[in-house]
N, C-alpha and C positions, 0 to 999 in steps of 0.2 A: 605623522601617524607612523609606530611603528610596525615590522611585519607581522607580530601577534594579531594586531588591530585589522591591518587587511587581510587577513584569511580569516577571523571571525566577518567580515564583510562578505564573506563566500559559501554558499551555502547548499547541500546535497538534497533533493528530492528523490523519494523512496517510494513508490507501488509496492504494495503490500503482495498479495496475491497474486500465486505464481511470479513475481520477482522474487521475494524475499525470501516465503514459502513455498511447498509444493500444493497444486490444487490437489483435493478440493477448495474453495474457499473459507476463509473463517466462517462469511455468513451461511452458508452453508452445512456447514460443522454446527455452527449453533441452533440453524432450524432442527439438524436432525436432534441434536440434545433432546432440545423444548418438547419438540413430540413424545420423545420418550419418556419424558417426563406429564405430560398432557397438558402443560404450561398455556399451549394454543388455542384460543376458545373453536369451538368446530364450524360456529358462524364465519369464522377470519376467511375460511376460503370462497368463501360466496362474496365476501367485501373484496377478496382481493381480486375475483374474477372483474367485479365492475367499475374496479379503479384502474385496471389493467385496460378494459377498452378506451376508457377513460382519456386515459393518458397516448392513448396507440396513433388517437388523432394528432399525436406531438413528436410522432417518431415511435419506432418500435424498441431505441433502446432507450428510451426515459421508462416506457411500461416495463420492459425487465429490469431497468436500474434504481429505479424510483418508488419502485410500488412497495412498501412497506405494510398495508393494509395486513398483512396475516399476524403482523405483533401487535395489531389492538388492541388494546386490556392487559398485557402482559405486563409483569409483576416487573418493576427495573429493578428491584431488587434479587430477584429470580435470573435474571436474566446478567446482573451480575454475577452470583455465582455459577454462571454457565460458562460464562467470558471467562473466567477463571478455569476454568476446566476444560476448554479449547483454547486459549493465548495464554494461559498462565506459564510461569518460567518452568513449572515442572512438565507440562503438554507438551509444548510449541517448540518443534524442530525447525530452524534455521538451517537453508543452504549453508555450507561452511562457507564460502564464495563469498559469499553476502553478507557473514559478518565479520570476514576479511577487508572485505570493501567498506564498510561500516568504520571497522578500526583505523583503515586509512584514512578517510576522515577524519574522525574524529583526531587523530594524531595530527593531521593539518589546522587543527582547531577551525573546520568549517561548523556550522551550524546543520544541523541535521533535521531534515521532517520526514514523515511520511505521510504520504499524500494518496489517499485513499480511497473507493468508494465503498469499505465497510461500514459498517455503525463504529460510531464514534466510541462507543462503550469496548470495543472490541478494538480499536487503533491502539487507544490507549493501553490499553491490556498490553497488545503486542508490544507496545513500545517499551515498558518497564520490560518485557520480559527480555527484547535487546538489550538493553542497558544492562539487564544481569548476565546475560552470555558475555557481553563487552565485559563488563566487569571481572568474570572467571580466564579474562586473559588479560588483566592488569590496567585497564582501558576505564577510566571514570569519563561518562559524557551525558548531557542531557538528550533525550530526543524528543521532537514537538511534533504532534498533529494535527492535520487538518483533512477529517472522515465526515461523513454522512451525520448529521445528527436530527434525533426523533424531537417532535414532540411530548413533553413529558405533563402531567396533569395527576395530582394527585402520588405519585407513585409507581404512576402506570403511563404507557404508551398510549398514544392516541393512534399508530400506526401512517400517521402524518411528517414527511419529511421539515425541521424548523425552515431550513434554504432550500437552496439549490441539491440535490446529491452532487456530491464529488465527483464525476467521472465526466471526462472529455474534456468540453472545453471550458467546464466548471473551474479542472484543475489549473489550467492556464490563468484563467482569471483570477484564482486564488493567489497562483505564487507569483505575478505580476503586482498582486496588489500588496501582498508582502516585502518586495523588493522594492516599491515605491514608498511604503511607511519606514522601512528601516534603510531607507538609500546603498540598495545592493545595485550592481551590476549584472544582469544575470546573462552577459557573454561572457562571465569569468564561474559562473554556475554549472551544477551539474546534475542531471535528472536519468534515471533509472526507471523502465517500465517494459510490461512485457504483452501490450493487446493494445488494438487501434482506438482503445477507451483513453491512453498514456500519450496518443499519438502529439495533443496537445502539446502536455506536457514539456515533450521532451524538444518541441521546435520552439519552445521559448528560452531555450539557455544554450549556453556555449559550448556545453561537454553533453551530447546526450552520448547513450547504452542502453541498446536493446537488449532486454535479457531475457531467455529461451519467449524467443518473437515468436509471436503467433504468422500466419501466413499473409497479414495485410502490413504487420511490422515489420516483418520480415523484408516486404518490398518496399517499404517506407524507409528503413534503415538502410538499403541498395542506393535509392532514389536521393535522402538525403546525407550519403557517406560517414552515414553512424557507426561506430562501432557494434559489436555484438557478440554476446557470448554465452555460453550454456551453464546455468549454476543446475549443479543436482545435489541430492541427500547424499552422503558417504555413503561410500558401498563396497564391502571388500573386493582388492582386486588383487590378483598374481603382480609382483614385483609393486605392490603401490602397498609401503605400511602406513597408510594416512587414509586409506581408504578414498580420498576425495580426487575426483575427475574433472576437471574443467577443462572445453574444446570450442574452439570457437566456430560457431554458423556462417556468420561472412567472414570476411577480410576486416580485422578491426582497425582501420583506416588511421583513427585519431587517438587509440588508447595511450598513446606517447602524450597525452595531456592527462592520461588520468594518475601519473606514476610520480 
């Protein structure tokens, strides 16, 4: 096999949300669209109050992670051109950081996902919309998803997750089960996330990065001598004509493998 071959066998997982971008979240950004738009039937929140106790018996973060009940009936094709107008290439600001880190990839010819608990409709969005930043700096690469995804009937949501949502130890399970289908290594992997939802994640590969860690990653990344770093928006500064800042939060222990 030659070295093309083994670094396509290596592959980068991506956290959306507050990794890649700044929060607020995508789903988020798009709830507020919908409203403005009156997209949301006004029953959704009475559905979503009893799917929330619902689920509260299974943990308190599956009810805020899982409940989907407020996009009931919601138009997927509505709801596409919303995605568009929150993840589209012309919206969605990228950390510079992030699609620096993206391009270094992809120049290693790893395989890229991002590994999400948005709706899938919105992963995907983001995704092309990296591949076009990648692209406006001479970078052709594919990127794959694996987000939240609805039930769909008719055209419309059922506000019913199809699986599992994405987040925790979903994501683990996903990218284990991906590296046993296409016989990856994943202590030669590498995973990026930035909330104890990634924590997962990022203890089943070989390279993980905490990126701007919340305060239970933050001790997680101490605990397991993760790297860690702060990606922010550009932002002009005196003596910086690139506007962009990056400062590290811990001691990045192991970024000598991410280079």
């Amino acid at each position: 096999m030659n070295s093309s071959s083994n670094r396509q066998s290596v592959a980068a997982f991506f956290d959306v949300d507050g990794t890649l971008v700044a929060l607020p979240s995508l789903e988020r950004r798009m709830f507020r669209e919908l409203l403005y738009r009156s997209a949301i039937p006004a029953g959704n929140f009475v559905l979503w109050m009893a799917e929330a106790m619902r689920l509260a018996t299974r943990g308190l973060a599956l009810a805020r992670q899982g409940n989907k009940m407020y996009l009931r009936g919601v138009s997927v094709e509505v709801a596409g051109a919303v995605a568009e107008r929150v993840a589209g290439a012309r919206h969605l600001r990228f950390f510079p950081e992030a699609v620096e880190r993206v391009a270094w990839h992809a120049a290693q010819h790893h395989r890229i996902f991002l590994v999400s608990g948005t709706l899938e409709l919105l992963a995907r969005r983001a995704a092309r919309s990296l591949e076009a930043a990648l692209g406006q700096r001479g970078v052709a690469t594919e990127i794959l998803v694996c987000a939240t995804r609805l039930e769909e009937v008719r055209g419309r949501w059922t506000g019913r997750v199809g699986a599992e949502p994405m987040f925790g130890r979903a994501k683990a399970k996903t990218i284990a089960a991906l590296a046993q289908r296409m016989g990856w290594d994943l202590g030669t992997c590498f995973a990026y996330g930035d909330s104890v939802h990634d924590q997962a994640m990022l203890e089943c590969v070989g390279h993980a990065m905490a990126v701007n860690p919340s305060p239970a990653m933050r001790r997680a990344a101490v605990r397991e001598g993760w790297g860690a770093v702060e990606w922010r928006e550009a932002e002009a500064a005196v003596g910086d004509p690139c506007g962009a800042r990056t400062r590290a939060r811990l001691p990045e222990r192991n970024l000598e493998n991410f280079r």
